[in-house]
Legacy VTK file of the C-alpha trace (Angstrom):
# vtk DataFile Version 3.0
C-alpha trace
ASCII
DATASET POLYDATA
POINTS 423 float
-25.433 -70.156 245.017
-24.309 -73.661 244.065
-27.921 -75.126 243.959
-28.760 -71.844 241.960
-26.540 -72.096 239.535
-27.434 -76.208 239.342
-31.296 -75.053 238.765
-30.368 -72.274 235.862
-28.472 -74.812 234.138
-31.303 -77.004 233.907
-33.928 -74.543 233.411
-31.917 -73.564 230.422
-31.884 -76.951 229.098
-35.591 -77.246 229.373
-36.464 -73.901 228.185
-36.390 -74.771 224.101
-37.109 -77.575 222.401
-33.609 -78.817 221.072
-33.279 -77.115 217.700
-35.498 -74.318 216.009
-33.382 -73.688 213.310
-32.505 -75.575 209.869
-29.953 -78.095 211.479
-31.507 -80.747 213.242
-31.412 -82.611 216.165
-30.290 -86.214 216.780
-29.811 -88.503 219.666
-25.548 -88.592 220.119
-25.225 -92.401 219.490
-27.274 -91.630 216.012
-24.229 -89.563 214.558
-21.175 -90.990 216.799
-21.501 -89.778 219.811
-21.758 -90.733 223.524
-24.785 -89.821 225.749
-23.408 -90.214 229.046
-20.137 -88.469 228.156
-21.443 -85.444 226.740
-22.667 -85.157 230.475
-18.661 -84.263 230.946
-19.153 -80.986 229.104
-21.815 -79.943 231.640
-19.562 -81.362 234.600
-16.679 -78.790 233.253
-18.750 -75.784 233.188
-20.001 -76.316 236.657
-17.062 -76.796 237.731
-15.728 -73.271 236.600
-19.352 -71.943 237.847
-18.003 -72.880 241.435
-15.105 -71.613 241.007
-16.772 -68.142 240.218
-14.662 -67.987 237.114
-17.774 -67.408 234.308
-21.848 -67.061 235.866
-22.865 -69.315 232.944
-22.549 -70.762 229.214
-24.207 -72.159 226.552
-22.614 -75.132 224.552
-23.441 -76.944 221.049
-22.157 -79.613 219.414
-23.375 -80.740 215.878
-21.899 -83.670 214.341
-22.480 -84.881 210.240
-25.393 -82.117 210.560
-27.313 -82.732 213.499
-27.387 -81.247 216.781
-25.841 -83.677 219.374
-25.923 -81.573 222.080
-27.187 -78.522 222.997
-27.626 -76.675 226.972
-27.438 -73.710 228.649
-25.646 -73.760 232.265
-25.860 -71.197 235.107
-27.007 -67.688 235.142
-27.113 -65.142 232.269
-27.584 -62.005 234.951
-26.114 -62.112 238.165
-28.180 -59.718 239.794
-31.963 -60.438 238.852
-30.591 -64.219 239.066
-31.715 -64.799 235.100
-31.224 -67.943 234.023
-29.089 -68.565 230.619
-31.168 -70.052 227.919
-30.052 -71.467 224.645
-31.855 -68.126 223.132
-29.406 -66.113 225.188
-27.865 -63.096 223.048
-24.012 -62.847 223.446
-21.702 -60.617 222.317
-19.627 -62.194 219.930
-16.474 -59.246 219.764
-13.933 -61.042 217.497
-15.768 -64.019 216.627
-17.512 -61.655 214.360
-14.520 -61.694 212.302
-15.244 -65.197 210.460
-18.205 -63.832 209.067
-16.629 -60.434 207.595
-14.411 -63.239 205.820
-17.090 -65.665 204.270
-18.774 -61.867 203.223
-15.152 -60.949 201.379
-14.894 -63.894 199.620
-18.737 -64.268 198.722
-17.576 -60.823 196.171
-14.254 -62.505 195.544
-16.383 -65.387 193.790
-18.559 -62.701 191.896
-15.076 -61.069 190.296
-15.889 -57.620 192.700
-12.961 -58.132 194.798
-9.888 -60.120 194.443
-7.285 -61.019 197.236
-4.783 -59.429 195.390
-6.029 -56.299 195.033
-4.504 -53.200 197.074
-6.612 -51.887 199.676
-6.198 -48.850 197.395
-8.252 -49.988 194.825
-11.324 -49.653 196.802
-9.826 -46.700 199.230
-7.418 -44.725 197.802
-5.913 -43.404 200.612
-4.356 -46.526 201.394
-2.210 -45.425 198.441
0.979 -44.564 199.566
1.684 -45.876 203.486
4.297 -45.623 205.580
5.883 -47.807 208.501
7.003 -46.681 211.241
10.770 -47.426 212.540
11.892 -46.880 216.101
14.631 -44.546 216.791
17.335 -46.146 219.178
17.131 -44.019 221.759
16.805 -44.518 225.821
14.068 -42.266 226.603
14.221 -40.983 230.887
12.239 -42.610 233.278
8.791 -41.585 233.886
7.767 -40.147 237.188
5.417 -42.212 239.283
1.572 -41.308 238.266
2.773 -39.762 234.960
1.542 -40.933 231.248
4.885 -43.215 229.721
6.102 -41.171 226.804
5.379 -42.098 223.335
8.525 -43.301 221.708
10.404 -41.609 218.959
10.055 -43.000 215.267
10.877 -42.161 212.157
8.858 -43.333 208.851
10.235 -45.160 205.605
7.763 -46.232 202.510
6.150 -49.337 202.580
7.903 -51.606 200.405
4.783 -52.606 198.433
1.210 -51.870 198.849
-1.496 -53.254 201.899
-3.853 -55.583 199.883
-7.183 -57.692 200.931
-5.142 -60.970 201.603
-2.791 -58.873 203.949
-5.664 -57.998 205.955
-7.319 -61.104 205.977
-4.505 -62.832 207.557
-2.933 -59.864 209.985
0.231 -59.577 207.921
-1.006 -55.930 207.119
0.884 -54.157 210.267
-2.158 -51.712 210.536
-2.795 -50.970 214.225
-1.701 -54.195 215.065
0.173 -53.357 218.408
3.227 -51.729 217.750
3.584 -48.130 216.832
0.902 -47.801 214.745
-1.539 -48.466 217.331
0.387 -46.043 219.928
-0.626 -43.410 217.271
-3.956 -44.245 216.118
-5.750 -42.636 218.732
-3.981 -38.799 218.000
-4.263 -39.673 214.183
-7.628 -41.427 213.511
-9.933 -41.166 216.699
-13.088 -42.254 216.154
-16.381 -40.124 216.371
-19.529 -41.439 218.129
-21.396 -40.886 214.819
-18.412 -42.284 212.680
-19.237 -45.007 210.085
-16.650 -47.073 207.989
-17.370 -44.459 205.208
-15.978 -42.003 207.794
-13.532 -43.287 209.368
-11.873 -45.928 207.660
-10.113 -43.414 205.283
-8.493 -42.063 207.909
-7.160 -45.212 209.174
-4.680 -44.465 206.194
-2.924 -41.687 207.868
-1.644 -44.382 210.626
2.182 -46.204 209.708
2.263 -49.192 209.426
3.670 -51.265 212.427
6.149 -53.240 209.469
6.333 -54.104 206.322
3.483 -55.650 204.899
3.337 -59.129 204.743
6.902 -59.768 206.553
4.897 -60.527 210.250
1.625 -61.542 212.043
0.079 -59.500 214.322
-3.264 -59.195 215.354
-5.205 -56.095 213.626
-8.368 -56.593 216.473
-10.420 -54.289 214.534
-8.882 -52.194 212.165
-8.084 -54.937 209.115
-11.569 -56.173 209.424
-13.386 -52.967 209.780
-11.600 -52.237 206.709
-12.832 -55.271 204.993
-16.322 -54.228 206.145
-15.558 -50.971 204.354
-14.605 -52.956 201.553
-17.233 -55.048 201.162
-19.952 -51.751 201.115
-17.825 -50.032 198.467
-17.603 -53.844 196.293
-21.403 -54.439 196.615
-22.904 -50.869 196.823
-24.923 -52.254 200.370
-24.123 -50.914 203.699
-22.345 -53.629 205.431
-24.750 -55.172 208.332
-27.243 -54.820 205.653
-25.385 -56.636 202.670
-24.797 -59.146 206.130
-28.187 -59.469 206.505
-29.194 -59.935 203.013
-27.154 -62.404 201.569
-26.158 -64.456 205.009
-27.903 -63.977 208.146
-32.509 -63.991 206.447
-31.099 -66.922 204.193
-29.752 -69.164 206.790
-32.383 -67.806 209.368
-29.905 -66.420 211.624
-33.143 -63.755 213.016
-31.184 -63.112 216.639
-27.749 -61.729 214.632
-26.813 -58.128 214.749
-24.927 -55.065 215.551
-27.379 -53.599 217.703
-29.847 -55.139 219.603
-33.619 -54.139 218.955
-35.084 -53.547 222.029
-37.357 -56.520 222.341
-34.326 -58.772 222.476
-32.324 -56.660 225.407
-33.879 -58.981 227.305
-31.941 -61.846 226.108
-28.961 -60.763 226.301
-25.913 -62.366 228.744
-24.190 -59.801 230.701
-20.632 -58.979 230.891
-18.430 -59.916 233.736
-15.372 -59.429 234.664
-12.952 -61.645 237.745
-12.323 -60.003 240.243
-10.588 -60.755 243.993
-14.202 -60.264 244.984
-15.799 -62.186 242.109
-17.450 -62.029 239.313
-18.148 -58.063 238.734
-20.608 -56.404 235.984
-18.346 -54.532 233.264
-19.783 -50.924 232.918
-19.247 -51.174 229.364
-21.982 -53.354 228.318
-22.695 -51.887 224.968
-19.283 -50.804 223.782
-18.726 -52.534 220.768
-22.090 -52.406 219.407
-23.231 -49.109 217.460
-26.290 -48.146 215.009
-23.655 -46.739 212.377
-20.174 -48.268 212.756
-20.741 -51.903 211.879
-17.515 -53.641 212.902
-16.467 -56.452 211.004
-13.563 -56.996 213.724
-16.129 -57.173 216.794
-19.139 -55.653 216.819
-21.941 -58.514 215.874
-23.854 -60.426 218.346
-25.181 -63.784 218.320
-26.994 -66.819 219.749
-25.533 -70.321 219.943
-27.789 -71.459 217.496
-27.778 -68.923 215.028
-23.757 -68.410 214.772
-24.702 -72.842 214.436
-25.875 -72.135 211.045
-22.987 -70.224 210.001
-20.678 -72.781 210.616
-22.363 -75.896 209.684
-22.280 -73.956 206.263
-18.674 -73.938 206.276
-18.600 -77.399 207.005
-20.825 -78.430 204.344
-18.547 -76.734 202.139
-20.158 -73.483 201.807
-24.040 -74.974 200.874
-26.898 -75.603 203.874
-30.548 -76.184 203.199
-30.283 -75.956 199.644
-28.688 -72.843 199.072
-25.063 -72.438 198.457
-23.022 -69.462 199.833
-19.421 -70.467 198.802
-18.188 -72.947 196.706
-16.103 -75.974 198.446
-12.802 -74.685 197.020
-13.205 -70.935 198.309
-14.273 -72.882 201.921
-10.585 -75.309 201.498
-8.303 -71.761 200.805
-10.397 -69.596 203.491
-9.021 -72.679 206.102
-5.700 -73.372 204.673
-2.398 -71.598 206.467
-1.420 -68.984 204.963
0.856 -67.545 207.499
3.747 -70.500 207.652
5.214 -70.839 211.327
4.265 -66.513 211.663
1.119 -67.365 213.705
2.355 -70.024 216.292
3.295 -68.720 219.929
0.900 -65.459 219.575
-1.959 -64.404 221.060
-1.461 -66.933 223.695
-1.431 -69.865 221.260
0.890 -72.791 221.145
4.187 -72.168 219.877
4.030 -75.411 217.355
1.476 -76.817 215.256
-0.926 -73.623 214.331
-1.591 -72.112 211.246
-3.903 -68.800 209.884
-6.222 -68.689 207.121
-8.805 -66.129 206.358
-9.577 -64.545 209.903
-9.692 -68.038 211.541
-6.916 -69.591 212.931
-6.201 -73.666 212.095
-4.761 -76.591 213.626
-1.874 -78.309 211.605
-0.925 -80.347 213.609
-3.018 -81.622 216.720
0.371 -83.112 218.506
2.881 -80.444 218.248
0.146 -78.275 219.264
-1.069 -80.080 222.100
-4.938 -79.485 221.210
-7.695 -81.802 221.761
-8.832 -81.301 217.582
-8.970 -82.368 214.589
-5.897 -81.491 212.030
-7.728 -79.091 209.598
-9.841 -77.279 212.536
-10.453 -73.995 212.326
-12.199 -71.214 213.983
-11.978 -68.043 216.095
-12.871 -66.656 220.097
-14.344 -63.463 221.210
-13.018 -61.714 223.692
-15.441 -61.992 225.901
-15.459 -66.094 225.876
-16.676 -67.096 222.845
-15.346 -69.973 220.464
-16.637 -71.837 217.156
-14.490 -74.646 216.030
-15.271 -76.007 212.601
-13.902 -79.335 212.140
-14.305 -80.933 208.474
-12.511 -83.897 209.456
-14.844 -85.184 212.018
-17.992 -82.921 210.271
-18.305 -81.149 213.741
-19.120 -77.523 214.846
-18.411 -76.847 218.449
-19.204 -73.557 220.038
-19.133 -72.065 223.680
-20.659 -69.220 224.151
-20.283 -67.069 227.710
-19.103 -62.845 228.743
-16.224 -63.736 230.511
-13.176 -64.891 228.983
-12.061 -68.055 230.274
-9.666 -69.758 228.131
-9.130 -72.860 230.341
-13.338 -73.619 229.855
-12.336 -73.462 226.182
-9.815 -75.738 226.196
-12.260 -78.243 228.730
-14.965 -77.616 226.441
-12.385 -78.990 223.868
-11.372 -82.130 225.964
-15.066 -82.642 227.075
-16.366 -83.249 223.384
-13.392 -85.203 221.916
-13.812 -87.456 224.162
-17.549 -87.919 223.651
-16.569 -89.329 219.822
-17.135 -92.507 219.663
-16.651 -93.453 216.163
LINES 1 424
423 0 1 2 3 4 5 6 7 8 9 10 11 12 13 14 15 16 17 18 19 20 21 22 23 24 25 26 27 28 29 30 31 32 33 34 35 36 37 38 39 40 41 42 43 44 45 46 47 48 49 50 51 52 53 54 55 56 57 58 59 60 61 62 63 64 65 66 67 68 69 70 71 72 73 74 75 76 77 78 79 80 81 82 83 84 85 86 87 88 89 90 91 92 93 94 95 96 97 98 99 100 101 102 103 104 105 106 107 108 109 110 111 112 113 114 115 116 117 118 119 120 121 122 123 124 125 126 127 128 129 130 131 132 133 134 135 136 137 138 139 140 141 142 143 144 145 146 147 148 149 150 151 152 153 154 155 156 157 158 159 160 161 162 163 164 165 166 167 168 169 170 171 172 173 174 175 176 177 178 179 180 181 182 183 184 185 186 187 188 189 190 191 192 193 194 195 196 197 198 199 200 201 202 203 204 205 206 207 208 209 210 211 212 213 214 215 216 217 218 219 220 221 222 223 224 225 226 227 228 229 230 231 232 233 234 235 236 237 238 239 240 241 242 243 244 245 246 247 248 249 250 251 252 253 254 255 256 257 258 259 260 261 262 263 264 265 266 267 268 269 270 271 272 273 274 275 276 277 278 279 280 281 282 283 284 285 286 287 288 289 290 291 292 293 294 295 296 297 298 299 300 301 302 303 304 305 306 307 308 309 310 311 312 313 314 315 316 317 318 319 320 321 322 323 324 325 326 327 328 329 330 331 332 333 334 335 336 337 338 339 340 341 342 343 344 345 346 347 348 349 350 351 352 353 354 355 356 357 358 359 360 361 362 363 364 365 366 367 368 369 370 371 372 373 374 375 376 377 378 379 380 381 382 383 384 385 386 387 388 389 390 391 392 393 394 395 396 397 398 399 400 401 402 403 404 405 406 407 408 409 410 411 412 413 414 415 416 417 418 419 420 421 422
């Protein structure tokens, strides 16, 4: 299995030439970089290979616009032995999210939408929410094997109204883990056929988990979808194709999507899950994709290379071949922390050091944090693995892409390219 993976990885490597799309490719030393200890970035993803923690990645680095590095390592199927390529599809889940925020404030430039605006103004039944309050009561135990019981609450009005900034930076409290999202599945289930026409509306009938703007807490899907919702209602286009039109034909991201035509099933990475036994195939390959819900929270998928030219916009300030998407200011604010000390210690992250912009969470302050980036990085991971880090500092985009979530690969991916800078 060892010498299989070995042979994928380089098969990979040697399946493309280095870069297809409009960012370019470079030797390392050209733009600051060391040759031999890039190699380190391959050495870490083997070694997590072994260790039967992922069956495979893909990794980029671009530095002051070229591509410095570029591979695919290990296996993208298990079972037919597939090798990953650098063309391998991968479900991004929430690293769709920076995108449904570079779409928000593409209308916020045009005057359609401002961050200030209620939720209400585009949806009215966002209106008049409520939060939900605990009662303070000890509810019984549960009997072994039975469901735990839903816990009594009463509502109160929400002290001011949900607007676009609130749910671009989780301070919203809609279905963002507490009561709210106890409830959303008796309140606002979604349909097979819903859309965000459909179902977002309805979203509105679920409290509020606090008060808006008081807390952080992560809104995995419904803030964004509601963004998406936004967005169609803003710029009269369905949202994957007002996506398509104005970001992914222009910068020639042709592999990006919410469902995957058939010809490129192919390409696609499969999902895994660890298990005591190993690596096992998740039965739910296709659950966050859809042909009529197009969630802005999770539901795009990607290649390395294409999700490349998204960020390398953001760190040109918002322009790439030409053609500008966002001006340099709106680029500065979407990064910026707008959260103060709310965000650090969640989601796993360190308790010092991290702020939240725009869907994308930043690095303040490298030290207190204890990450190996840049102050003024920012990004976002899926939950299946994959990570962008955009890093204006430096002029670096960084991305891992794999279908099993393995935050300690991220954070040797990190290491392994820091370390490569050599000027």
């Amino acid at each position: 299995m060892r010498g299989l993976l070995r042979l994928a990885a380089v098969l990979g490597v040697l399946s493309l030439p280095l870069a297809a799309g409009s960012v370019p490719a470079a030797k390392p030393e050209e733009v600051g970089v060391s040759s031999e200890r890039l190699a380190r970035i391959g050495e870490a993803v083997q070694r997590h290979m072994e260790a039967k923690s992922v069956s495979g990645a893909v990794t980029l680095v671009a530095r002051r616009g070229r591509i410095a590095h570029f591979e695919a390592h290990g296996l993208a199927d298990l079972e037919s032995k597939k090798p990953m390529a650098r063309d391998t599809i991968f479900r991004l889940a929430s690293m769709s999210k920076p995108i449904t925020a570079v779409a928000v404030m593409m209308l916020v430039e045009e005057g359609r939408i401002r961050l200030s605006d209620p939720v209400s103004r585009f949806i009215p039944e966002f209106k008049e929410m409520q939060v939900a309050v605990p009662r303070q009561t000890t509810l019984p135990p549960v009997a072994p094997g039975q469901p735990a019981r839903e816990p009594e609450y009463y509502v109160i009005p929400a002290s001011r109204e949900v607007t676009v900034q609130d749910m671009l930076t989780h301070t919203s409290g809609l279905v963002s883990g507490g009561l709210g999202s106890r409830l959303v599945s008796k309140l606002a289930p979604r349909s097979p056929d819903a859309t965000l026409a459909t179902h977002i509306p309805r979203l509105a009938s679920v409290p509020l988990d606090f008060q808006p703007g008081t807390q952080w807490a992560y809104s995995g899907t419904a803030a964004p979808d509601t963004l998406g919702r936004i967005v169609e209602i803003a710029s009269g286009m369905s949202f994957d194709r007002f996506l398509a039109k104005r970001l992914f034909e222009p910068l020639g991201m042709k592999d990006t999507f919410f469902y995957p035509p058939e010809d490129r099933r192919t390409r696609m990475a499969t999902l895994y899950s660890r298990s005591p036994e190993g690596l096992q195939r998740n039965p739910n390959q296709d659950a966050l994709s859809s042909k009529t819900y197009f969630s802005g929270g999770a539901g795009l998928m990607s290649t390395a290379e294409d999700y490349l030219q998204f960020a390398q916009m953001l760190v040109n300030g918002g322009e790439l071949g030409g053609r500008r998407y966002l001006g340099p200011r709106t680029v500065e604010l979407m990064a910026s922390n707008h959260v103060g000390d709310m965000f650090n210690g969640k989601l796993g992250r360190p308790d010092k050091g991290m702020g939240f912009g725009f869907q994308m969470q930043v690095i303040m302050d490298p030290v207190a944090s204890r990450m190996r980036l840049a102050p003024g990085s920012f990004g976002w991971d899926g939950a299946f693995g994959t990570l962008v880090w955009v890093d204006p500092k430096d002029r670096m985009v960084r991305i891992i892409m794999m279908q099993t979530q393995t935050p300690q690969l991220q954070r040797d991916f990190e290491a392994a390219v820091m370390q490569a800078l050599i000027d």
